[in-house]
N, CA and C of each residue as an Amber inpcrd file, in Angstrom:
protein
   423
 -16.4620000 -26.8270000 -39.3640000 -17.2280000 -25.7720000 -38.7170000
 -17.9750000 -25.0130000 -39.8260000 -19.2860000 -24.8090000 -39.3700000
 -20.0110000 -24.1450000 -40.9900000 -19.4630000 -22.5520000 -40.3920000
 -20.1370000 -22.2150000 -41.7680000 -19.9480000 -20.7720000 -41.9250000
 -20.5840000 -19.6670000 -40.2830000 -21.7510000 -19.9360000 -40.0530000
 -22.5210000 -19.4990000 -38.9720000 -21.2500000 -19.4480000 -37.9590000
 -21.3460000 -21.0450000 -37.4490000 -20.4390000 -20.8170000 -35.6560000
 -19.1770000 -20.1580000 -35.9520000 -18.4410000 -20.1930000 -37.2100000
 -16.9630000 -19.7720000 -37.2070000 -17.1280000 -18.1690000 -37.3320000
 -17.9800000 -17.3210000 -37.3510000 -18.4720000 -16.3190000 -37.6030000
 -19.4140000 -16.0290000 -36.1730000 -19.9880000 -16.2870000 -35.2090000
 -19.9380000 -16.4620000 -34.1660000 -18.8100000 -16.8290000 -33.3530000
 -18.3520000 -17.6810000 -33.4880000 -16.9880000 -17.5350000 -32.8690000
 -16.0430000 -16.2480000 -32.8210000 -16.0850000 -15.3540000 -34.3980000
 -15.1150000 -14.6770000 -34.1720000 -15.6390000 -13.5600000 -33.2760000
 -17.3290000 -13.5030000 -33.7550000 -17.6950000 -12.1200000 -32.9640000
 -17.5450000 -12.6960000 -31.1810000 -17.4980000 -13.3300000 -30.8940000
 -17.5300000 -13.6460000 -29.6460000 -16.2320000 -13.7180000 -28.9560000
 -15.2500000 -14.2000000 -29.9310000 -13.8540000 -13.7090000 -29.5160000
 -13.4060000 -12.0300000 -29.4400000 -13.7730000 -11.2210000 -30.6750000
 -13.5270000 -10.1110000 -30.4140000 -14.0890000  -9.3720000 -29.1000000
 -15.8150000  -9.7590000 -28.8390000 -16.0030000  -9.1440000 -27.8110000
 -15.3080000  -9.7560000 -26.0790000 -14.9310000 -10.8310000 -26.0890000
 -13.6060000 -11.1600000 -25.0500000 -12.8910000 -10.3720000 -24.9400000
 -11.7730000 -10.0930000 -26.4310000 -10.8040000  -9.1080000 -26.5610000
 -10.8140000  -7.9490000 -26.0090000 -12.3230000  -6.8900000 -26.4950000
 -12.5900000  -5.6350000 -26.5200000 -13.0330000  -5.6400000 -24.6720000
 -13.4120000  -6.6250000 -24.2020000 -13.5800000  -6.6670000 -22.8960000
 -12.6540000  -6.6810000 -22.1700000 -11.7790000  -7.7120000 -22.0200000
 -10.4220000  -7.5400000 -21.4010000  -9.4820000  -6.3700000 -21.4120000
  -9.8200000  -5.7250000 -23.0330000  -9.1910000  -4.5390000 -23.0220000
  -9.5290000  -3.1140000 -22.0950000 -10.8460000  -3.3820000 -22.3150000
 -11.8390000  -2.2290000 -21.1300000 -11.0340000  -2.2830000 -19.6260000
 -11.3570000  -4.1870000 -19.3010000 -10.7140000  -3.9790000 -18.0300000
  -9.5710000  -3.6730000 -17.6700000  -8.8030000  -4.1280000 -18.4080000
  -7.2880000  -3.8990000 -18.2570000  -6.8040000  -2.1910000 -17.9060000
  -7.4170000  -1.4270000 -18.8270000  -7.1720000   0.0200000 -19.7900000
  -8.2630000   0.4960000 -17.9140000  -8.9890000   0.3370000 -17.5890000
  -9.5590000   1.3110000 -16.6170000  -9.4390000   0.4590000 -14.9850000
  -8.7480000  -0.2130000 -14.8120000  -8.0580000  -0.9940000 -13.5320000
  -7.8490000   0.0870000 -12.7700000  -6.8620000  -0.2950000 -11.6450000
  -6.2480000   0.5690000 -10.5720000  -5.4500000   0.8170000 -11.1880000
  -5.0180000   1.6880000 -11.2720000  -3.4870000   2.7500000 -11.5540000
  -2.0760000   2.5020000 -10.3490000  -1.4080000   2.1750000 -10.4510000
  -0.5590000   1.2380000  -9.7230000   0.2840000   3.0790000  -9.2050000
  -0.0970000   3.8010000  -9.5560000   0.2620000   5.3260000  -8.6680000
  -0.5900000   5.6850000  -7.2300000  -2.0740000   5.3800000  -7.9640000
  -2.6180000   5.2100000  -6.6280000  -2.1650000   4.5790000  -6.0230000
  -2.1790000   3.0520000  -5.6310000  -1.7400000   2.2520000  -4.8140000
  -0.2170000   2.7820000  -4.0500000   0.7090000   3.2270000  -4.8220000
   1.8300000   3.8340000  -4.1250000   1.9690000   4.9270000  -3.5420000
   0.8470000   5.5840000  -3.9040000   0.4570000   7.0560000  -3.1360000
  -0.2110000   6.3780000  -1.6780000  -1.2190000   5.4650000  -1.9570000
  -1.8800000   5.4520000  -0.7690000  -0.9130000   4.4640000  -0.0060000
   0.0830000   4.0630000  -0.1300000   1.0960000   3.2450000   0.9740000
   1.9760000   4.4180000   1.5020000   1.7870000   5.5020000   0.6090000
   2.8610000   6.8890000   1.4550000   2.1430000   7.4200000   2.6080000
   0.5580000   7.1750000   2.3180000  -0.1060000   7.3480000   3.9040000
  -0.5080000   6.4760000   4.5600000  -0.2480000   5.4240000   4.3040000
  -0.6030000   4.1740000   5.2480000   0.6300000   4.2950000   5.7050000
   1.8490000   4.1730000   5.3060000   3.1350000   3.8880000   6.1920000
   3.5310000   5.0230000   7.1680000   3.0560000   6.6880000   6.8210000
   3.0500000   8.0140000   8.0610000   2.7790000   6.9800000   9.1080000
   3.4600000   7.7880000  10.1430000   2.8980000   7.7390000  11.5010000
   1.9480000   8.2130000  12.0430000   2.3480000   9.8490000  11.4730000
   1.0490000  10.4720000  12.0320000  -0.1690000  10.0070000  11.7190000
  -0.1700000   9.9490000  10.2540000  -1.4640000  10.1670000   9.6940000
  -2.1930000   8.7880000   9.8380000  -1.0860000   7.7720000   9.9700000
  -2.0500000   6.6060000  10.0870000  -2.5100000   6.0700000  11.9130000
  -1.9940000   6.9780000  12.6880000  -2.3420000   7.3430000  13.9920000
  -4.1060000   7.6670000  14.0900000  -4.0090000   8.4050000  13.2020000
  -5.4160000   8.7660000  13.3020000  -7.0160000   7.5520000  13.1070000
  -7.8440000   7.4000000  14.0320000  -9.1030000   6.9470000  13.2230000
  -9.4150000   6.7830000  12.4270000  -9.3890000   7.5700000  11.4810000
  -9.8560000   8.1910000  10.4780000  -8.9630000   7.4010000   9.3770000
  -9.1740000   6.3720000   7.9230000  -7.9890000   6.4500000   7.3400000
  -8.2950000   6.9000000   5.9300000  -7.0370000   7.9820000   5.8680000
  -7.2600000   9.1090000   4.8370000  -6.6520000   7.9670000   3.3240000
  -7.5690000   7.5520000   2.2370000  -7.2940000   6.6200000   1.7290000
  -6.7880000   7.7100000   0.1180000  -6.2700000   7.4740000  -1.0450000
  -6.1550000   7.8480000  -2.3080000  -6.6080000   6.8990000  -3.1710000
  -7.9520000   7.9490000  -3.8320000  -8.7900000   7.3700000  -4.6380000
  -8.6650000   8.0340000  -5.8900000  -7.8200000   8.5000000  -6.3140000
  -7.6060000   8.7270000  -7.9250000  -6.2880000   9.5340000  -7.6890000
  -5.6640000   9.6020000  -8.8340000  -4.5690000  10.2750000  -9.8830000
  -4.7530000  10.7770000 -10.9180000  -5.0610000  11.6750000 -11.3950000
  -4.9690000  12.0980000 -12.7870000  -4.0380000  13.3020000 -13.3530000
  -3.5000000  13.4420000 -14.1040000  -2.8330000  14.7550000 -14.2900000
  -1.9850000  15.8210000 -12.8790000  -1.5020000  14.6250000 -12.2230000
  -0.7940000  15.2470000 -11.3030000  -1.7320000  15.9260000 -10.0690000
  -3.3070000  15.8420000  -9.9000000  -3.8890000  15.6730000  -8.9400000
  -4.7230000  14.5880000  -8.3920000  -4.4190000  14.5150000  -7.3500000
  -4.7060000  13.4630000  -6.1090000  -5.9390000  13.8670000  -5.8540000
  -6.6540000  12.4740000  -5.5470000  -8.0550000  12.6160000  -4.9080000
  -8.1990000  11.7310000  -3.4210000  -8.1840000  12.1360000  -2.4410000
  -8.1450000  11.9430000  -0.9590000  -9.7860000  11.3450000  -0.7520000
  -9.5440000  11.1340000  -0.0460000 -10.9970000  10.8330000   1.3210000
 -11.1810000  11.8700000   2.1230000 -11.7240000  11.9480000   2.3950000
 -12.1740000  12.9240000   3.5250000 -13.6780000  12.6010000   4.4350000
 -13.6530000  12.7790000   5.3710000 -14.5770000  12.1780000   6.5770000
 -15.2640000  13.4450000   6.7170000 -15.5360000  14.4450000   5.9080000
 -16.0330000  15.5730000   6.0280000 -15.8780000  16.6100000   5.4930000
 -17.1210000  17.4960000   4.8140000 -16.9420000  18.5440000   3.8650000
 -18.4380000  19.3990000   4.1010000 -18.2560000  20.4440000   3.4160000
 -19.0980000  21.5980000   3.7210000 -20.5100000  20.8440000   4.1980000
 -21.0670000  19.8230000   3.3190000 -22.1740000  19.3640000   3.6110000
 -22.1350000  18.1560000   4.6910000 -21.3520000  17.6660000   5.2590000
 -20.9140000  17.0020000   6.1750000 -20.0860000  17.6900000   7.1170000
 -19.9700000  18.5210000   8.4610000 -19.0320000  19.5380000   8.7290000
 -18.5620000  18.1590000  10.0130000 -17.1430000  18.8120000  10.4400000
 -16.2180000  17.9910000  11.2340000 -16.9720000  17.9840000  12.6340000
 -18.2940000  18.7650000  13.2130000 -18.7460000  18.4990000  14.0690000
 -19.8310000  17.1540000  14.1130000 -20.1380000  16.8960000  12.8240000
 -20.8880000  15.8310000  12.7810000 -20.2430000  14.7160000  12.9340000
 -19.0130000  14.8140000  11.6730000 -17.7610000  13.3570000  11.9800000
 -17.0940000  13.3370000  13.3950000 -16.7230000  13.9360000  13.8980000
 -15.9340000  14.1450000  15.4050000 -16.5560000  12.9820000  15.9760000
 -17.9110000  13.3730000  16.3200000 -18.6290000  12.2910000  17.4870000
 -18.3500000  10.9460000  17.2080000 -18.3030000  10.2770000  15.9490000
 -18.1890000   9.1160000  15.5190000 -16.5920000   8.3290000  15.7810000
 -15.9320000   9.6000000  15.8720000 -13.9840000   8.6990000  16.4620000
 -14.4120000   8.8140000  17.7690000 -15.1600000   9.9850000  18.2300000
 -14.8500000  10.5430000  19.4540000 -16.2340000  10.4870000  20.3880000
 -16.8370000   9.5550000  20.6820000 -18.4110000   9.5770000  21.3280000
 -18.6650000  10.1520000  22.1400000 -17.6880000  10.4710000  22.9460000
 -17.5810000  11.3470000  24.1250000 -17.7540000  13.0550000  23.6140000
 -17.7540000  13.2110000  22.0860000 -18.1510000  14.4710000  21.9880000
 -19.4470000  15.2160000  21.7550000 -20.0970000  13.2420000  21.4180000
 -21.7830000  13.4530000  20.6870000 -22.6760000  13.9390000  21.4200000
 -22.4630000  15.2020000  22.9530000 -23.3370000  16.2570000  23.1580000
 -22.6490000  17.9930000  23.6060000 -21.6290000  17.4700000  22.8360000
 -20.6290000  18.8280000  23.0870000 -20.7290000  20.1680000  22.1830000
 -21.0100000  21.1080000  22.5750000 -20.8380000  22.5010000  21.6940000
 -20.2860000  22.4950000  20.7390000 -19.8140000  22.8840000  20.0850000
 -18.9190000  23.4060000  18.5790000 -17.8370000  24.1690000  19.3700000
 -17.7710000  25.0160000  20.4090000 -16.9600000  25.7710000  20.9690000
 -16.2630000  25.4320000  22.4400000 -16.9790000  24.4920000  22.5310000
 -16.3390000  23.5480000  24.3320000 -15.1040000  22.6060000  23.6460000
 -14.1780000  23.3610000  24.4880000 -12.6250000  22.9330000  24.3830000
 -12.4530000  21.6980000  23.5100000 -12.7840000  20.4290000  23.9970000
 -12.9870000  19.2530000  23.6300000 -13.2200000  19.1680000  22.4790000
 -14.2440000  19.8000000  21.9580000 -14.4970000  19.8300000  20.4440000
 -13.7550000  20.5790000  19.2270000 -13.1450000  21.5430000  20.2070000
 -11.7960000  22.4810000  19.4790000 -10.8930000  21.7190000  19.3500000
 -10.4900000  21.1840000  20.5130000  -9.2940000  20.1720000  20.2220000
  -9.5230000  18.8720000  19.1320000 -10.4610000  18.6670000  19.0980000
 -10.5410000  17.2750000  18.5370000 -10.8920000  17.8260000  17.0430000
 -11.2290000  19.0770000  16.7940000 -11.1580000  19.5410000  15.2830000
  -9.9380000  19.6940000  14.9000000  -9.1660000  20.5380000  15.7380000
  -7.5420000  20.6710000  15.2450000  -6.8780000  19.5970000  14.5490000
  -7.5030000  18.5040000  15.8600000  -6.4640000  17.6080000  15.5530000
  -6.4770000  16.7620000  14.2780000  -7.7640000  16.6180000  13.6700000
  -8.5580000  16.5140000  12.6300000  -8.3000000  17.3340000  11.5270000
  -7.6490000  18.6160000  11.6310000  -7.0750000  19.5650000  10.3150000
  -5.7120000  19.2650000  10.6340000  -4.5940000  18.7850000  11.7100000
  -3.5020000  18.7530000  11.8920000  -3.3500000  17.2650000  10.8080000
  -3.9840000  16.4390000  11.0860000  -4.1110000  15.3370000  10.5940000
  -3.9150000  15.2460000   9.0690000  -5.4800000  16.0340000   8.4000000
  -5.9480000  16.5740000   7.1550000  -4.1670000  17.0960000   6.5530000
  -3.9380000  18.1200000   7.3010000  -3.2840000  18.8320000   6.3900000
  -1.4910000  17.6830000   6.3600000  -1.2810000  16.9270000   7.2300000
  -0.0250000  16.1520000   6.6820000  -0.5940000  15.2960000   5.5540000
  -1.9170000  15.0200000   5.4570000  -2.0770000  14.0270000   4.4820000
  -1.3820000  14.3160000   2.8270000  -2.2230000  15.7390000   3.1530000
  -2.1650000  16.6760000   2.3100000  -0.9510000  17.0160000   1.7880000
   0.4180000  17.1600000   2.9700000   1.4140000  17.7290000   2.8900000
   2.2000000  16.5300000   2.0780000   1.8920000  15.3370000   2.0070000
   2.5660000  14.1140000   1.9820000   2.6070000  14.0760000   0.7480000
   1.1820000  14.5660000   0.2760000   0.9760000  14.1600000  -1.5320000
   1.7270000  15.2410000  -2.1820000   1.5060000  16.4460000  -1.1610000
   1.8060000  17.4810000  -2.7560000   3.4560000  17.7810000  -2.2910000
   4.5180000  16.6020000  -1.3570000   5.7390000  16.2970000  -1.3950000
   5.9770000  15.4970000  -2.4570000   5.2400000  14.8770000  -3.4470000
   5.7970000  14.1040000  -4.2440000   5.9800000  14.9610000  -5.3990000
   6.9360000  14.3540000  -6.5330000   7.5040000  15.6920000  -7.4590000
   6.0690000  15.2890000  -8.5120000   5.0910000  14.5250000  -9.0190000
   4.7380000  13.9910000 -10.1420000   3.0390000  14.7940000  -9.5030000
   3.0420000  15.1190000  -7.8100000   1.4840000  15.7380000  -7.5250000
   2.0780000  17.4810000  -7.7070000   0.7390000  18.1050000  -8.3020000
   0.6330000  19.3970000  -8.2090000  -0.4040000  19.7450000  -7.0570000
  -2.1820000  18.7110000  -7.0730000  -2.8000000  19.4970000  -6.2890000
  -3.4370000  18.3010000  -5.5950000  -4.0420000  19.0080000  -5.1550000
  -4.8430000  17.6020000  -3.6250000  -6.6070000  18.1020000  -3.6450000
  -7.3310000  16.9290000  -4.2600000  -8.6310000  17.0480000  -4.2700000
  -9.3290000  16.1330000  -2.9280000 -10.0670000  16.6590000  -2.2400000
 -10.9030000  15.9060000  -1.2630000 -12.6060000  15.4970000  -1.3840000
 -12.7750000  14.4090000  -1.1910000 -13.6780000  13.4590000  -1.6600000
 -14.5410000  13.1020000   0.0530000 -16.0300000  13.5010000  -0.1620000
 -16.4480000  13.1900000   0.9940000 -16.3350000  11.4200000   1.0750000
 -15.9280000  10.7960000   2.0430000 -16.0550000   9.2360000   1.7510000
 -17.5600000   8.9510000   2.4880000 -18.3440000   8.7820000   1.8900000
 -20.0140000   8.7760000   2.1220000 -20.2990000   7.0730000   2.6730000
 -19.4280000   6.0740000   1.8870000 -19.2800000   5.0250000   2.5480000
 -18.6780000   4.3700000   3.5590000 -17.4890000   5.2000000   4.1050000
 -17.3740000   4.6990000   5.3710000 -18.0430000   5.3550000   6.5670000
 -18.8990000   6.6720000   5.8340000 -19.7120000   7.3930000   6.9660000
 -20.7350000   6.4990000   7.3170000 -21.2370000   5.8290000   5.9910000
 -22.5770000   4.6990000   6.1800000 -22.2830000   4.0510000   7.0820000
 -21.2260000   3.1350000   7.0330000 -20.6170000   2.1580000   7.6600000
 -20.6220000   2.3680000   9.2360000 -20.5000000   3.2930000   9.3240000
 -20.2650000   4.3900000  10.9660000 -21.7370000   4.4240000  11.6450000
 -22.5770000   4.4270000  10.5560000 -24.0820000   4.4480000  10.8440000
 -24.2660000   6.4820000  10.9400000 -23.5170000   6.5320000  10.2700000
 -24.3070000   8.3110000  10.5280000 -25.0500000   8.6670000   9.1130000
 -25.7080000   9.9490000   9.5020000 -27.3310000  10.0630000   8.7190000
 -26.3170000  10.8730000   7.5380000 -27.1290000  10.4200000   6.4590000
 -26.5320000  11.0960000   5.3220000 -27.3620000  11.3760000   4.6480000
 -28.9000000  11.3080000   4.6850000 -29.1620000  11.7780000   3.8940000
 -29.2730000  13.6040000   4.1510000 -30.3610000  13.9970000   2.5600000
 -29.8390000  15.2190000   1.7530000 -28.4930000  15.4100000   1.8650000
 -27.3520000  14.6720000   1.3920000 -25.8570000  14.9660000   0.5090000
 -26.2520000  14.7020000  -0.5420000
């Protein structure tokens, strides 16, 4: 082997190395995954439409999904579990109820994570892609 390819070779092995290492080092975090089977296996929470998924860990806070946030409000998501609400008031019963049940929901998710001894806090994440998926309007978020 001349001097050139064995010297190509090595740079080409190291960058394998330094690659595999990237992937390896920024993968799934095998906490997430066991966090998010503590809400897939609820009853309640996996009762719901809606599935409240865990998308990060860091430093003892959790990052949730959420189907709705200030710039997305729960009257917009509602209609999409609930079609029967997509010409209802904000204040007609129906739509009260079906918000509750939507913060009753929210907040065991919630309650589930910050039961574990290793979570301190609970961050919520608009999930913008399963809203797409739903076909609802997103733009200006």
């Amino acid at each position: 082997m001349d001097n050139f390819t064995r010297i190509y070779s090595i740079i080409i092995g190291l960058a394998i190395v330094a690659g595999l290492f990237f992937w390896a080092s920024s993968g799934p975090q095998p906490r997430v995954g066991e966090l998010d089977s503590i809400l897939a296996a609820d009853p309640i929470v996996s009762d719901f439409p809606y599935r409240f998924r865990v998308w990060g860990f860091d430093n003892g806070v959790v990052t949730l999904s959420s189907p709705r946030s200030p710039a997305f409000p729960a009257i917009k998501f509602l209609p999409i579990i609930h079609p029967e609400l997509a010409d209802k008031a904000q204040d007609d019963p129906a739509m009260i109820a079906a918000q509750q049940e939507l913060i009753d929901h929210q907040k065991r998710a919630q309650q589930l994570m910050l039961a574990q001894p290793d979570v301190a806090r609970v961050d919520w994440e608009l999930d913008t892609a399963w809203l797409a998926q739903q076909g609802a309007n997103l733009q200006g978020l």
